[in-house]
C-alpha positions in Angstrom: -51.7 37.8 -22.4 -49.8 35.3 -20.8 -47.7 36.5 -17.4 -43.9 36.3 -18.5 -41.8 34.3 -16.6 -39.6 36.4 -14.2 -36.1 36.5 -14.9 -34.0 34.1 -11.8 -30.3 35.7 -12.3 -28.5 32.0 -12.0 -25.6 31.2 -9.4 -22.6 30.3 -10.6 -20.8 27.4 -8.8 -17.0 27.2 -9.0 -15.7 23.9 -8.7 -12.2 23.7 -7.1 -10.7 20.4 -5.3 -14.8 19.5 -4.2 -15.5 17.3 -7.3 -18.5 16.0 -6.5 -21.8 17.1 -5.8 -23.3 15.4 -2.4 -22.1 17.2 0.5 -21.3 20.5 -1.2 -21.9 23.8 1.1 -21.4 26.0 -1.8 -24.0 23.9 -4.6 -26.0 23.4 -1.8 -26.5 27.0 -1.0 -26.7 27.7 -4.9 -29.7 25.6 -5.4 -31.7 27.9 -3.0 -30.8 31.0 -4.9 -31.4 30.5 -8.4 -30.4 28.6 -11.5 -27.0 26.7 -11.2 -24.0 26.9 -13.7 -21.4 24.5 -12.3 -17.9 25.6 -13.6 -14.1 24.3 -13.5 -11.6 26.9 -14.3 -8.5 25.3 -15.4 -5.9 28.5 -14.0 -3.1 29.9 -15.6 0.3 29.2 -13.7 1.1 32.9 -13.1 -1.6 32.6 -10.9 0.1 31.3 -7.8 -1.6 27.9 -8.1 1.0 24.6 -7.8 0.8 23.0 -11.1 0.0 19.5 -10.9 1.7 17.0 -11.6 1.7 13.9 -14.1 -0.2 11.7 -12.4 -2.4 14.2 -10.9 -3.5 16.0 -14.2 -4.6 12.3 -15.3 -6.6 11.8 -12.4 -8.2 15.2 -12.8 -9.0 14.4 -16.6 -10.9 11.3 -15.2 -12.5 13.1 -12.1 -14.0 15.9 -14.1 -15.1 13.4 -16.8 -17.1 11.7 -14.0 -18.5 15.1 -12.4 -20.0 15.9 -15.7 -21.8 13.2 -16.0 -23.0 13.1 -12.3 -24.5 16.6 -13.1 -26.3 16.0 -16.6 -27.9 13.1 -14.4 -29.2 16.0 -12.9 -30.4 18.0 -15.5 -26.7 20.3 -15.8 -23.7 20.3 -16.8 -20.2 21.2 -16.2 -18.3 24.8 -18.5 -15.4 24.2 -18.8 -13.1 27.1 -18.8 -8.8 27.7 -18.9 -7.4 30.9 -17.9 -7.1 33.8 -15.5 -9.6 32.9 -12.7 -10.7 36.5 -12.3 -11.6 37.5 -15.7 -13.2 34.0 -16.7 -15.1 34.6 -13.7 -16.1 38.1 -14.6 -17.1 37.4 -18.4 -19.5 34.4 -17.2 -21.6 36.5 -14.9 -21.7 39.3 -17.4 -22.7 36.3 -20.0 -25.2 34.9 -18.1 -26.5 38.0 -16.0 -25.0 36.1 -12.4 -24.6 38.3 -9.6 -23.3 35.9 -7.3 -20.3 33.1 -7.3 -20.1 30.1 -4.7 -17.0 28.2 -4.4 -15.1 26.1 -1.5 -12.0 27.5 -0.1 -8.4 27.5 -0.4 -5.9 27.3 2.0 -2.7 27.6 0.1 -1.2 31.2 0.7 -0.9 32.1 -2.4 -4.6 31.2 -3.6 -5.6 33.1 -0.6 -3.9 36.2 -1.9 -5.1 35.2 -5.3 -8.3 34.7 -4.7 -8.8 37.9 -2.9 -8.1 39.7 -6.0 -10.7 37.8 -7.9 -12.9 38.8 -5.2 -12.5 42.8 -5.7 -12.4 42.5 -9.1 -16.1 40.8 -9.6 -17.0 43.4 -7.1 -16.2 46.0 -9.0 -18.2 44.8 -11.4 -21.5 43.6 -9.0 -20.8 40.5 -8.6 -20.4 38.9 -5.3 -18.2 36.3 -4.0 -18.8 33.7 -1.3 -16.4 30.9 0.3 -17.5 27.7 1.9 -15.6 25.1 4.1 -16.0 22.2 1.3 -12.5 20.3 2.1 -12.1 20.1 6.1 -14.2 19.3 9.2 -13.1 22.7 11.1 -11.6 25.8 9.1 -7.5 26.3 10.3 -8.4 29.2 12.0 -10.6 27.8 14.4 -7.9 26.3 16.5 -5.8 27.1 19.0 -3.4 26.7 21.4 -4.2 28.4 25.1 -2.3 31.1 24.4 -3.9 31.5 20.8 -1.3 30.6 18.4 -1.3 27.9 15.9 -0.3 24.3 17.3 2.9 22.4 16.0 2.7 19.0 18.3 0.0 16.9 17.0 -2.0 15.1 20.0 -2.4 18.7 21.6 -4.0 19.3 18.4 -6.2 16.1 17.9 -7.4 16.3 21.5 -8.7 20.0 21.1 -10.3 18.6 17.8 -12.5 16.0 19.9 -13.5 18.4 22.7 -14.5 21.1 20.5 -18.3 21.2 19.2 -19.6 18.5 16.8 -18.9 18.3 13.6 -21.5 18.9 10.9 -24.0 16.3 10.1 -23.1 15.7 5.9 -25.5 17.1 3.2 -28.0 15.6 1.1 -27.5 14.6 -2.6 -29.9 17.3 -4.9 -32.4 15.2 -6.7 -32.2 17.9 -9.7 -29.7 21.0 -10.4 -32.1 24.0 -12.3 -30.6 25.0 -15.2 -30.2 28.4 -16.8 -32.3 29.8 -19.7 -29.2 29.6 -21.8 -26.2 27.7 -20.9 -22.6 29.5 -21.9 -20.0 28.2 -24.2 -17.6 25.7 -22.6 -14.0 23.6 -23.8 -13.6 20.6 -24.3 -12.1 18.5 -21.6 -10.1 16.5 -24.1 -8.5 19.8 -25.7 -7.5 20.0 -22.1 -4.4 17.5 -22.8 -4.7 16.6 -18.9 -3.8 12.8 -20.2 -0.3 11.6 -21.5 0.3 11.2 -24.9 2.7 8.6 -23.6 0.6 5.4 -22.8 2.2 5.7 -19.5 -0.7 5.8 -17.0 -2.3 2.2 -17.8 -1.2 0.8 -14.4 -3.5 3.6 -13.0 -5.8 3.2 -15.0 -6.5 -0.8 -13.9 -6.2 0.4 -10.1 -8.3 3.0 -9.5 -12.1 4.4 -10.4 -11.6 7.9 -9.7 -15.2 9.7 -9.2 -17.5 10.5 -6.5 -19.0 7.0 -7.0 -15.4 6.0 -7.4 -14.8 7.3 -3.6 -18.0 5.6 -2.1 -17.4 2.7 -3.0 -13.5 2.5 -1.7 -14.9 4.1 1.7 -17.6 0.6 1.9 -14.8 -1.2 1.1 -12.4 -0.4 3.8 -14.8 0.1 6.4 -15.0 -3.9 7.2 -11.5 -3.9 7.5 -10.9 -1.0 10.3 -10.7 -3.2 13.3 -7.2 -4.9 12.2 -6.2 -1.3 10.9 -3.5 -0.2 13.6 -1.5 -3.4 11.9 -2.6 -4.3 8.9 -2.4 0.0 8.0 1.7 -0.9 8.4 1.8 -3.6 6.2 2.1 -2.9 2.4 1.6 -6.2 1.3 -1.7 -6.5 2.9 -4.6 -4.2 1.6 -5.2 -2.7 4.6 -5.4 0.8 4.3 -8.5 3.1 3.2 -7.3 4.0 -0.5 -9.3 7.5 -0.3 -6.4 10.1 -0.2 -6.9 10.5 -4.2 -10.2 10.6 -3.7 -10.3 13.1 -0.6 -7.7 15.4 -2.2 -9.9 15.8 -5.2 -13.0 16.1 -3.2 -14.7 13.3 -4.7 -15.8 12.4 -1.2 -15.9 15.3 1.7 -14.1 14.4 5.4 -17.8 14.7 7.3 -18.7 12.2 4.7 -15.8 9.5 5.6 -15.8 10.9 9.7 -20.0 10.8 9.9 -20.2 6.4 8.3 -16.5 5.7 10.5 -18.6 7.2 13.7 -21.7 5.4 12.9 -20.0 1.8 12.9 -21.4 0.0 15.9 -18.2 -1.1 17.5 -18.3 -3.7 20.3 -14.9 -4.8 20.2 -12.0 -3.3 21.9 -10.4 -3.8 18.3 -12.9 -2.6 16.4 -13.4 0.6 18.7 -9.4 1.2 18.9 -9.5 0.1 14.9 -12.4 3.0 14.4 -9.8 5.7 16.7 -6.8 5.0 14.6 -8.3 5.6 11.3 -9.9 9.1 12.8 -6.4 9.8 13.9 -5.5 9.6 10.4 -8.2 12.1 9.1 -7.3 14.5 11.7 -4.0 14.4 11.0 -5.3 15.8 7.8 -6.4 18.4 8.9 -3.3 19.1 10.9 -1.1 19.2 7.8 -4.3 22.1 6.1 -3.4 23.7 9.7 0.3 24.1 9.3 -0.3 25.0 5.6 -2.6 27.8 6.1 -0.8 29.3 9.6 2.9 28.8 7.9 2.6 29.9 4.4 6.0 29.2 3.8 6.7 25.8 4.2 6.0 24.1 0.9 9.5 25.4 -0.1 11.0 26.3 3.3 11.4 24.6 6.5 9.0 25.3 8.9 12.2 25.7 11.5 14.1 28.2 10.0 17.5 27.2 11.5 17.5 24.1 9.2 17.4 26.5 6.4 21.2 26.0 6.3 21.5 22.4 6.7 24.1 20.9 5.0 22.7 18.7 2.3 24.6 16.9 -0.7 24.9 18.9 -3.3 25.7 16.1 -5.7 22.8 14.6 -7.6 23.9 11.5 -9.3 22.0 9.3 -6.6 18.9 11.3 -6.7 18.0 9.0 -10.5 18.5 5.9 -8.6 16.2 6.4 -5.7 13.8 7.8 -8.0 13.9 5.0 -10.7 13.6 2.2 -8.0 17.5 1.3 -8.5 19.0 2.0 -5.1 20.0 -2.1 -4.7 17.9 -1.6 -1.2 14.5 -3.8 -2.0 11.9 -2.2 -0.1 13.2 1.4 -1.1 12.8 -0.1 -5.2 9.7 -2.2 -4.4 7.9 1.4 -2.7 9.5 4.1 -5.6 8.6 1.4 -8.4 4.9 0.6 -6.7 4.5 4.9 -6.8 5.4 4.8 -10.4 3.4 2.0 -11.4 0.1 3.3 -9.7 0.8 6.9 -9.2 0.5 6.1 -5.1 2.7 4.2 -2.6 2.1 2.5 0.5 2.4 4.6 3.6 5.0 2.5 5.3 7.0 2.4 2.9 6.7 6.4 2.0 8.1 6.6 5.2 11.2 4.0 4.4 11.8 5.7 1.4 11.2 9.2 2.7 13.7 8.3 5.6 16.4 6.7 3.1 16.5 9.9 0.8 17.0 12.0 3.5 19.4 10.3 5.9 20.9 7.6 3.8 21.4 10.0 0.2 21.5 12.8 2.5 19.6 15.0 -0.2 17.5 17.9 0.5 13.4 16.7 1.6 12.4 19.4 -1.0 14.0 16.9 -3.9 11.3 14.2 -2.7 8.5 16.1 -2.1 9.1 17.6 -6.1 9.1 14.0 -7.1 5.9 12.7 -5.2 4.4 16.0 -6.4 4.4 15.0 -9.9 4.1 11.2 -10.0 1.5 11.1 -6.9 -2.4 10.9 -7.8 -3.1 11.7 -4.4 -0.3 15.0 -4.7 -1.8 17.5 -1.9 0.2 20.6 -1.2 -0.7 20.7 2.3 0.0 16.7 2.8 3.1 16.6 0.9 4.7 19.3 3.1 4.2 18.4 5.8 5.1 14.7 5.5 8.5 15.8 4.1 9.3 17.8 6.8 8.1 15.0 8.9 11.0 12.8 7.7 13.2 15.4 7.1 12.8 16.2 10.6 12.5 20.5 10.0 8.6 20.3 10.3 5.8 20.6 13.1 5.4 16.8 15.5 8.5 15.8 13.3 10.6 12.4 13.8 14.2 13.8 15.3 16.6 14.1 12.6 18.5 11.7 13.9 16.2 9.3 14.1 16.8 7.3 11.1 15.2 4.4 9.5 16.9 1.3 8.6 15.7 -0.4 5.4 16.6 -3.6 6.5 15.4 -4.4 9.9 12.0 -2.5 8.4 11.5 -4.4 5.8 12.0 -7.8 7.7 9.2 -6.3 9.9 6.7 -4.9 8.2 7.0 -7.6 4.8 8.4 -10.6 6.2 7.6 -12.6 3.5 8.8 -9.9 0.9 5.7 -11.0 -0.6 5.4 -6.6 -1.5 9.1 -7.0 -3.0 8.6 -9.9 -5.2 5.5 -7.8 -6.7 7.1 -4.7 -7.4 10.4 -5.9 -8.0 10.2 -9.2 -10.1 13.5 -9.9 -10.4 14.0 -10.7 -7.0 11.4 -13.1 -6.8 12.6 -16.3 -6.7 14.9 -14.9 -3.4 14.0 -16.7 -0.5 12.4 -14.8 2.5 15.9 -14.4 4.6 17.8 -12.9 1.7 15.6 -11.1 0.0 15.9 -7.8 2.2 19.3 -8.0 1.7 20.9 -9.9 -1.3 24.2 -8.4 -1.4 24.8 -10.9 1.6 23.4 -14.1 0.3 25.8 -16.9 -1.5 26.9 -16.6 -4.6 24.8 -20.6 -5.0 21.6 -18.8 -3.1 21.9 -15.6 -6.3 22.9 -18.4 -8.7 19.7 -20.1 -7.9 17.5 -17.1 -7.4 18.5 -15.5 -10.8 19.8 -12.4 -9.2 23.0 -11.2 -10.9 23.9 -8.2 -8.7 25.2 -5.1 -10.7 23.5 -6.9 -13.8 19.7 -7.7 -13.8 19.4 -6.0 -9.9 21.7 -2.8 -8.7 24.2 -3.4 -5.7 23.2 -0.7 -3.3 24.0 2.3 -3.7 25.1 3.1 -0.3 26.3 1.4 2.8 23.4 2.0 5.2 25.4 2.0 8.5 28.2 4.5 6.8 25.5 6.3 5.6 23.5 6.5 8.8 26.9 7.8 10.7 27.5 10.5 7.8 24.3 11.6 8.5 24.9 11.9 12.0 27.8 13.6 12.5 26.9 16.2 9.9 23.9 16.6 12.0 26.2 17.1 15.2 28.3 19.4 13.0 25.1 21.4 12.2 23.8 21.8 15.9 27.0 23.2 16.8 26.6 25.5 14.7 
């Protein structure tokens, strides 16, 4: 009689924000065990887990689209399951006879906690559960400060990053993914309803090629362009800066991925090497914001200074709309909120301006802004998104002072000169010539005549007076610190 084939118990490998599958700890580890069921688990909100927003869900929808068809290149494919983690998790092994489940981390406090109740619960049943680092070059844990806490002050932080030991050398692509005997039932990622029903997200759509393929090709892209990076990275009418946050938040790409092709750039420029410096910087800083995130829980909602807990914000709304529409008469604030709608990102200078202008100039809470770049932001990461906020709100780690405020003026004269950024996102201002348009309300009546600008009409008179503004802002500050 022919020898029966012996039974390989397959390795279930849960897909979280790592959708790809080069550089994958926890595929990568599967493939030496056994058979390979890749799995997404859509969770139930009553899990803990943020839910994503608009624009995130849509590039999802498109990101898991592309990682099953990466995988049946392979010879697998991707189940599809929505639902409580643990017990999805628990009826696919006993399904499929698993014993063991791969996934990368979390650091969000609340998956943490989550996730450690999945992990007793498959134990109780015999199945075993193993975490890999698949989103950061170091885990937050593994730095410190001298006297062993968790750092707050970035370039402490950076510079212990460099002198610690190298990072990991990125993994190979699998030429094939073994399949189990018998695959298990899966959804249907367009039952899923992850895209609008609204035809809202075709300026998106146009923009970006979400995918691990998607995220190669935008790292090849910027890499030519790092030596002018420390200026052209400021300017948002240029196309100067990497475009991979979507693509790192998702996973599409890992950081030792982008960090291992920036090192290997031969750089014999002062530029080019101070180029390569400034976009590591920015991946670092990265991994700051996962740091913060994993050693204070709290902050997503809360300040990470708990004295600015009782700051006194504006209570009233009605300019909230405005700011968020695009409609705030300032032209760089519009040009960056209308530029986040339209493509479900926004440039990081102008994040800042219209961070900063929210804040100070509105004098509404950071928490309002980071709710509203949660849900129209592709690239929406919790960790990123805190931190930022408290950035400009000045409450968080390495923060800019409170009272260090950002005039949207003299900032957009710098940084887009030619308003050649306005005149894309906001059209009706561009026929304004370049010393008016960053401030219209102070051209001629003959200068809007001939622009086509009817202020209060076709464009919004601002909605604030920046220099009142900026002095409110200030002296409820100085109120504050007195108190």
């Amino acid at each position: 009689m022919p020898k029966t084939e012996e039974f390989r118990s397959p390795v279930i490998v849960w897909f979280r924000r790592d959708l790809r599958i080069s550089d994958h700890p926890a595929l990568s580890e599967a493939l030496k065990e056994g058979p390979v069921i890749p799995l997404y688990i859509e969770s139930s909100s009553e899990e803990g887990d943020w839910t994503a927003g608009s624009a995130s869900k849509w590039w999802l929808h498109q990101s898991l689209a592309k990682l099953s068809g990466e995988l049946a290149l392979k010879g697998s494919r991707l189940i599809l399951r929505r639902g409580n983690a643990a017990k999805i998790l628990e009826e696919l092994a006993k399904e499929s006879g698993a014993k063991t489940v791969l996934c990368s981390r979390s650091y969000d406090a609340r998956i943490l906690k989550r996730d450690e109740g999945v992990k007793k619960k498959l134990a109780a049943a015999g199945v075993e559960i193993r975490g890999f680092n698949g989103s950061l070059l170091r885990e937050p844990w593994e730095t410190r400060t001298g006297s062993g806490g968790p750092y707050k002050v970035f370039t402490p932080f950076w510079k212990n990053y460099l002198s610690g030991k190298e990072f990991r050398t990125p993994l190979a692509e699998p030429s094939k993914i073994e399949a189990p005997g018998k695959w298990p039932a899966s959804d249907k990622l367009a039952d899923w309803g992850l895209e609008p029903k609204i035809n809202w997200a075709g300026g998106m759509k146009a923009f970006w090629e979400p995918g691990e393929k998607g995220a190669a090709r935008a790292l090849e892209t910027f890499l030519p362009k790092t030596p002018d990076y420390p200026r052209s990275r400021d300017m948002p009418s240029e196309e100067g800066t990497s475009m991979l946050s979507p693509h790192l938040h998702f996973g599409e790409i890992s950081v030792h991925q982008v960090w291992d092709r920036v090192q290997r750039l031969k750089c014999k420029t002062k530029e080019e090497k101070e180029g390569q410096e400034t976009f590591l910087k920015e991946l670092v800083w990265r991994e700051f914001s996962y740091h913060l995130l994993f050693h204070f829980p709290h902050t997503p909602e809360e300040p990470l200074y708990e004295q600015f807990r009782d700051f006194p914000w504006n209570t009233d709304y009605g300019e909230l709309e405005a700011w968020q529409k695009g409609r705030t008469g300032y032209p760089i604030v519009d040009a960056g909120m209308r530029q986040l709608w339209h493509l479900g990102w926004m440039h990081n200078r102008v994040r800042m301006i219209t961070g900063s202008f929210l804040v100070k100039d509105l004098l509404l809470p950071w928490q309002k802004g980071a709710g509203w770049f949660w849900d129209t932001l592709v690239d929406a990461d919790l960790a990123q998104n805190t931190m930022n906020w408290q950035w400009v709100g000045g409450c968080g780690a390495d923060a800019a002072p409170f009272f260090r405020i950002f005039n949207p003026i003299t900032q957009s004269r710098k940084f887009d000169p030619e308003g050649n950024y306005i005149r894309k996102w906001v059209p009706e201002l561009g026929n304004m010539p370049a010393r008016w348009i960053h401030e219209p309300w102070t051209a001629s009546a003959e200068v809007l005549l001939e622009a086509g600008v009817r202020l209060g009409d076709n464009y919004p008179e601002p909605v604030v007076q920046h220099d009142v503004a900026r002095k409110r802002a200030l002296l409820e500050y100085n109120r504050f610190r007195k108190r």
